[in-house]
N, C-alpha and C positions, 0 to 999 in steps of 0.2 A: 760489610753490610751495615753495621751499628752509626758511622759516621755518613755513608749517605741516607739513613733513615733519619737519621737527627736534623740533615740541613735540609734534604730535598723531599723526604716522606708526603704524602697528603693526610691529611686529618684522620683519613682513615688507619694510619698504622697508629698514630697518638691516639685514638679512641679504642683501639684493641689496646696497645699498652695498659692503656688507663682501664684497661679491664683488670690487672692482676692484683689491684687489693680487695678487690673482690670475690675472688674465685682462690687466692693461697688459702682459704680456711677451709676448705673441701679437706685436700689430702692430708692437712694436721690432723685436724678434728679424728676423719675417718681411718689413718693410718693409727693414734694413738687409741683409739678405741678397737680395733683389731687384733692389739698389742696386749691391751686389757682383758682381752677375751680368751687370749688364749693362755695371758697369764694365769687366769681362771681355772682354766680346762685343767692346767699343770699343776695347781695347790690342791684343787680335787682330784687330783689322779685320775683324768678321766682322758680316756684314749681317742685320739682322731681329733680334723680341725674341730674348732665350730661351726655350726652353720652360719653365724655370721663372718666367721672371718672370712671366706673366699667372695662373697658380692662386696664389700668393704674395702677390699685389697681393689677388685675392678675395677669402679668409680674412683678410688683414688689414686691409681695409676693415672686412668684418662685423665683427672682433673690436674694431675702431679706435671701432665706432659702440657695441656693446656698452660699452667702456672708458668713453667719454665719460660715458654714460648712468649706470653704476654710481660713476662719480668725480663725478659733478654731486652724486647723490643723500647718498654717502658722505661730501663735504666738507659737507652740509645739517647735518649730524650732527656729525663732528666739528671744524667751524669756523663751526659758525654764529655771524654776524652780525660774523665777523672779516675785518676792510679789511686784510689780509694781502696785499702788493703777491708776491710771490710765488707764493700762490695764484693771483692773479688772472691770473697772466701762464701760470702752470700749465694753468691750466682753461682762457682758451680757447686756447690755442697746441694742448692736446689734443683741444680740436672742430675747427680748421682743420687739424690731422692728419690726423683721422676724414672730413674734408670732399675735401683732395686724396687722401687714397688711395681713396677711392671712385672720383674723378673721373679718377684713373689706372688705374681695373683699368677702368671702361669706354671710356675714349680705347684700352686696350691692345689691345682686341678691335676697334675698330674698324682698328687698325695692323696687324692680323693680316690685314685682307681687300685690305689695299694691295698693288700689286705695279710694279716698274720703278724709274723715279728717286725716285716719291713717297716708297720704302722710307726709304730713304736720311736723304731731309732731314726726315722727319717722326720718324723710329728717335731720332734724335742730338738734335729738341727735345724728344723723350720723356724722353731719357736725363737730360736737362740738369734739368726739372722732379721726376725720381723721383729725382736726388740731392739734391735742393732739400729734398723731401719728405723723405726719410732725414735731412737733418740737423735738420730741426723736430721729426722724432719726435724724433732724440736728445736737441733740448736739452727740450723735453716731458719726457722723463724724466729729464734731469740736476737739472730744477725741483723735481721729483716728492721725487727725492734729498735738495734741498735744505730740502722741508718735512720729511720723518721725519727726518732726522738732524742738519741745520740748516746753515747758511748755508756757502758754501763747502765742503762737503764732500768732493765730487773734487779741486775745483781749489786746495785748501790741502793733500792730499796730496802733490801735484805741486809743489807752489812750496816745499814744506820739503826734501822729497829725504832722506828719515827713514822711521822706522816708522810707520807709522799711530798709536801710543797716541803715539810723543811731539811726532805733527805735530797731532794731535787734542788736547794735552793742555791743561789751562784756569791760567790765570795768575787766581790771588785776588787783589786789589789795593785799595787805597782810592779812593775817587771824589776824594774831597777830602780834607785834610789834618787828621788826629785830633789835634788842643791840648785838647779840651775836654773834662772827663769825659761818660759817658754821664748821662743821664736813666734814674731807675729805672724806667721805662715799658722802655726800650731793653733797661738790663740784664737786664731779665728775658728780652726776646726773643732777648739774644744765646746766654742760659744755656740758657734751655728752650726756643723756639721753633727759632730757626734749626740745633740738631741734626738735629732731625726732617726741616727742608725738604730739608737735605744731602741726609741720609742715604735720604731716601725721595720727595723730589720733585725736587729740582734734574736726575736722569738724561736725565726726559722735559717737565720744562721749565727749563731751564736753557739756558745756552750752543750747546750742540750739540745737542739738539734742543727745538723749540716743539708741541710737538703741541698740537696746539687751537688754536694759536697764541698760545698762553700761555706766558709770559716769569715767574717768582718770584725769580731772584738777585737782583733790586736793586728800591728803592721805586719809583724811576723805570718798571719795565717792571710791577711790581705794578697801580701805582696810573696810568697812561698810559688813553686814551679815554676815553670816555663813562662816568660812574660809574655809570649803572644796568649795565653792562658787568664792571665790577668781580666778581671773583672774592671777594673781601673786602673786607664794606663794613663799617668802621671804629664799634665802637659798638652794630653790629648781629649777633650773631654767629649767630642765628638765621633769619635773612636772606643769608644768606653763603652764595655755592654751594661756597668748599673746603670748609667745616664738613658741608657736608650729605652732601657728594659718601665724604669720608672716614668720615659712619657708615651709609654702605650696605652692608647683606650682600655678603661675598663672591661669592654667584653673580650680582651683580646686574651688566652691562657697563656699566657708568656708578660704580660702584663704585671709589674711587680710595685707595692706589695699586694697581693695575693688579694689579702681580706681587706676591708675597710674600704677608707673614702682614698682617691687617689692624692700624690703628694702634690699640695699649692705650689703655684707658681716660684713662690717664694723659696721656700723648702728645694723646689727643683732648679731653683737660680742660685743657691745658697751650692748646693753640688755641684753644679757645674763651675762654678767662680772655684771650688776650692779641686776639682783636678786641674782646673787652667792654671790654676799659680804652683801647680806640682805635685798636688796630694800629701802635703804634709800630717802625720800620723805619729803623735810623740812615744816612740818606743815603750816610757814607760808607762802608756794608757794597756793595758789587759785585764781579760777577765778569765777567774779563776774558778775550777768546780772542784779543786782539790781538796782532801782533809787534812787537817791536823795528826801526828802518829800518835796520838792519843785518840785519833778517830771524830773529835769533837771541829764544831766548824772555825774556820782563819780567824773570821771576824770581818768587819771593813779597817782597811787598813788607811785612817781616817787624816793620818798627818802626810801620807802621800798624794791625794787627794785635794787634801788640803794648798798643798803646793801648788796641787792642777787649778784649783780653781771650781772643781765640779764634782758633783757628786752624781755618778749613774746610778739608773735601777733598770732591768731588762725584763719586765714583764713579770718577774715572781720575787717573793720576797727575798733579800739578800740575808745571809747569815746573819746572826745578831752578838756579836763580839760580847761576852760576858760585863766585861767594863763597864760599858757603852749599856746594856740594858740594868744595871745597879744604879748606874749612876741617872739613870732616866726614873727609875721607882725611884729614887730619894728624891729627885723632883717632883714627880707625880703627886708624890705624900707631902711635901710642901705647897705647894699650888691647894691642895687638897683642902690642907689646914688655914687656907688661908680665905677660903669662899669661892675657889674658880672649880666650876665644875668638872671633872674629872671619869671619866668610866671607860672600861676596855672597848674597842672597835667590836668586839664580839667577844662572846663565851671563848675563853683558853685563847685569843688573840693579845700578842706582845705589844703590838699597836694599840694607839689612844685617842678616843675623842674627846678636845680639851673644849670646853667654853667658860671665855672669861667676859661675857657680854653683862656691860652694870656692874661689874661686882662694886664691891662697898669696902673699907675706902676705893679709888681709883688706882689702878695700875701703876705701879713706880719702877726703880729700876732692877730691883730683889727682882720682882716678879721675872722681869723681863732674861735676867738671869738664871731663873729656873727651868724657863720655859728652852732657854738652850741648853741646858741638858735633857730633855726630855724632846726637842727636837726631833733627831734621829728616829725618832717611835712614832711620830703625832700622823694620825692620816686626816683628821679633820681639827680642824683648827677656826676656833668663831672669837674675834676680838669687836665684834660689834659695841658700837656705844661704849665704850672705854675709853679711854685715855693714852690708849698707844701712841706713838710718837712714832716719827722716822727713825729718830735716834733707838727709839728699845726696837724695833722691826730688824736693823743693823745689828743691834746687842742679839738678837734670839739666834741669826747664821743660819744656817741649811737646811730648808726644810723638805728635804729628798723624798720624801713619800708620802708627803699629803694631797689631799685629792679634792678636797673643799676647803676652801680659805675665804672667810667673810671679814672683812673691811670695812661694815659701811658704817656709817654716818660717826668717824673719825677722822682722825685733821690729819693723815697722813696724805702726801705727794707722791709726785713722779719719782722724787730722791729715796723716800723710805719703800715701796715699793720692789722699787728696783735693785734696793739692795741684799733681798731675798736671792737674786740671782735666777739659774735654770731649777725650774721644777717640775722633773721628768715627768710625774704623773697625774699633777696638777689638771684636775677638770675643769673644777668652776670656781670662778672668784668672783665676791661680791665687792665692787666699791663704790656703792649709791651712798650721796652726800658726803664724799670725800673731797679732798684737793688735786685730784687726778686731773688733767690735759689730755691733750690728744698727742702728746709725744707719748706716753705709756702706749704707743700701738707698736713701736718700736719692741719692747719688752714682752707683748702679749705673742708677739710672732716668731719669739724665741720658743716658748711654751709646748713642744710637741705633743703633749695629751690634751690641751686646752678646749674644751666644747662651748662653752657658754661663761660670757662675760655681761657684769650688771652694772652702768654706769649712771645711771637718770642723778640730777639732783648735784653732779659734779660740776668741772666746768667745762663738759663735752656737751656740744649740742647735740641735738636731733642729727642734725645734718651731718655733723664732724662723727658721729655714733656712724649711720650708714656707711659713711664713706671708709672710714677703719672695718669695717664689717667684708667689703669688695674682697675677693678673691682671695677669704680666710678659710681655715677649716671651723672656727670657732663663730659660733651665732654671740652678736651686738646686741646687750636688752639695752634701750636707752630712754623707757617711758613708761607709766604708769599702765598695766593690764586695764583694758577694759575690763565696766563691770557688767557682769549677767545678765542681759535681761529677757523674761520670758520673753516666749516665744509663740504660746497659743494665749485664746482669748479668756479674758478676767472669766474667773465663775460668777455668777449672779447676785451670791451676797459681795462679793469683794467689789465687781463693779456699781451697787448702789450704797451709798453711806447711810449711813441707820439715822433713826429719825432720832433727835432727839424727847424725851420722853420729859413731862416737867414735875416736878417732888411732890407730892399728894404733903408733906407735912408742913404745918404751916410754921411760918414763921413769925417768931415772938417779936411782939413790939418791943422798939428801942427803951432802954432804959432812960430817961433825959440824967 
């Protein structure tokens, strides 16, 4: 039944599906609260249910059986034909849920017509079996947990003793050790493929969550099961469910990704050109959610990386390798000392907002050397009106997680620009009155988070501005804002000019 609801179903069984995450919170809630109640009744030595426990047990029987019903049909859809050991343990631990608490709201009534010593010893193996039952619900739903949001979810909260982003947060790392150059097959998909997965797939299949129970950070969780299973078959890119899945209309719910703007032509040609030539995927691209056995995080592992060429980020912040954040304060505090503005992205934020716009003397190549170490950390970053060069833009290397980058009215080009390389989470960059081209469109369509680019005053026209702008995700500024102007009529002193008035004092004769 599960596999012809999944291909041939009508909407109507997807829209009951899609009823069960809203309706599993009945039998938790009401099953754990019943548990409570009579945990209650048993510290006060008080004899017989409560009166809430038998209506409590009812409702969340019914709703327990509805849940099953809507999660059977739901995971038909989005986990079909997936040996997801998770699931499995999910699904039925949620029908043997749905099974004792039925079997508890009708043993309850029959405890209700008991009276004398029976009360007693049959009350306390009630008791015994509805906290049994309370704790299957919950781990039922810690399961549940662990499929949307992915493996350990509670119980890695717990064990870090942190904030949830930095006990959540993903260590990038190499599988194996990078001596070899890539294969042009690779470089291609480190350049142009893997921004896109970052930046727009990895959130909901990645690390922390598998929805569908689809794994993309590594070839290994790619390319794993049965190859007609395959999401990407190698060769085949018209055959391929991401390719088909990514050019479905927006309102379509199978429509992928999910949220946001759909992916550019580009982005979806950039895909398809890279299963056609085989879907090369370099083994030692993965990403890692593991601890250190000290408990403490990996780090990035920045000379394998380095090897690749790229540095990924998947939507949260990546561990902060101890090194790597000393060595970025001892930059910080030189920059500091030196007149370039300096302050954290936020209160208790490891990130920095740097602005080195004007400082005094001009930027040299010290500078430019601090600011790579401090890299790593910067999420906005303003070298306006400076002195930056291509050559120091070159000297500073990866700037993995900034998200504002201003450029403008500096001599840098297409050359220094570009050799920033991918930057995953790059929004907006300013480069009015720079040396920029319209080959930088090239560069800008690498940029997977890219929303809004500033070029007026370069040597992009008007025209050449629009036409880079065509079937991007990112808005082209290439002109001065118009200025305000009202909109309703002058008030009456402003439309008449005041009269002039002439000086009652008189004036002294000329001295000869």
């Amino acid at each position: 039944m599960t596999p012809l609801l999944a291909e041939s179903g009508p909407d109507f069984w997807m829209a009951l599906g899609r009823l069960h995450p809203v309706v599993l919170h009945f039998p938790i809630a009401l099953a754990l609260v019943a548990a409570l109640a009579e945990a209650w009744r048993a510290i006060t030595r008080r004899t017989g249910l409560s009166p809430l426990t038998l209506p409590l047990l009812n409702i969340a029987a019914l709703s327990a059986i509805v849940v099953s019903l809507t999660g059977w049909v739901f995971a038909s859809y989005q986990y079909d034909g997936d040996a997801n050991e998770t699931l499995f343990f999910h699904r039925w631990l949620g029908i043997t849920s749905a099974v004792l608490l039925s079997f508890l709201a009708l043993w309850g009534w029959k405890c209700s017509s008991l009276s004398g010593r029976a009360v007693a010893s049959v009350t306390l193996v009630f008791r015994c079996c509805l906290l049994m039952t309370a704790v299957t619900v919950g781990l039922t739903g810690h399961l549940g947990g662990d499929l949307v949001y992915g493996e350990g979810f509670f119980l890695n909260a717990l064990r870090g003793g942190g904030s949830e982003q930095s006990n959540a947060a993903t260590t990038i790392e190499a599988n194996a050790v990078v001596s070899t150059a890539l294969t042009p097959e690779e470089t291609v998909f480190m350049e142009q493929v893997l921004p896109i997965l970052s930046a727009r797939c990895f959130e909901c299949h990645g690390p922390q969550k598998q929805k569908g129970g689809l794994r993309l950070d590594s070839r290994a969780w790619l390319f794993s099961g049965r190859e007609e299973d395959w999401v990407v078959l190698p060769g085949k890119p018209n055959e391929s469910l991401m390719l088909e899945r990514v050019q479905l209309a927006r309102d379509n719910p199978d429509a992928m990704p999910p949220k946001g703007e759909q992916l550019t032509p580009d982005q979806i040609s950039a895909l398809r050109n890279w299963i056609a030539a085989g879907a090369a995927y370099p083994a030692a691209v993965g990403v890692s959610t593991q601890q250190g056995a000290s408990g403490g995080s990996l780090g990035i592992n920045s000379s394998a990386l380095s090897a690749l060429g790229y540095v990924a980020t998947i939507g949260v912040l990546p561990s902060i390798d101890e090194k790597v954040r000393l060595r970025a304060v001892a930059g910080a505090e030189v920059l500091s000392a030196r007149g370039i503005h300096v302050q954290p992205l936020a209160a208790g934020s490891p990130l920095y907002d740097i602005s080195a716009s004007r400082v005094e003397p001009p930027m040299d190549a010290k500078d430019a050397a601090s600011l790579h170490d401090v890299a790593p950390l910067i999420a906005h970053l303003n070298l306006s009106y400076s002195t930056v060069t291509d050559q120091a833009l070159a000297r500073i290397g990866q700037l993995a997680l900034v998200e504002r980058l201003r450029l403008d009215h500096t001599s840098v080009s297409d050359a220094g620009v570009q050799a920033l390389g991918v930057m995953p989470k790059l929004e907006s960059i300013n480069l009015v009155g720079t040396n920029v081209t319209p080959a930088i469109g090239a560069w800008l369509s690498q940029q997977p988070s890219l929303k809004r680019v500033y070029v007026w005053k370069s040597k992009i026209s008007d025209a050449q501005a629009k036409e880079m702008a065509q079937n991007k995700s990112f808005e082209v500024i290439s002109g001065d804002l118009p200025l305000a102007l009202p909109t309703t009529p002058l008030l009456p002193a402003e439309a008449t000019p005041p009269v002039a008035v002439p000086d009652p004092t008189p004036v002294p004769a000329a001295i000869p």
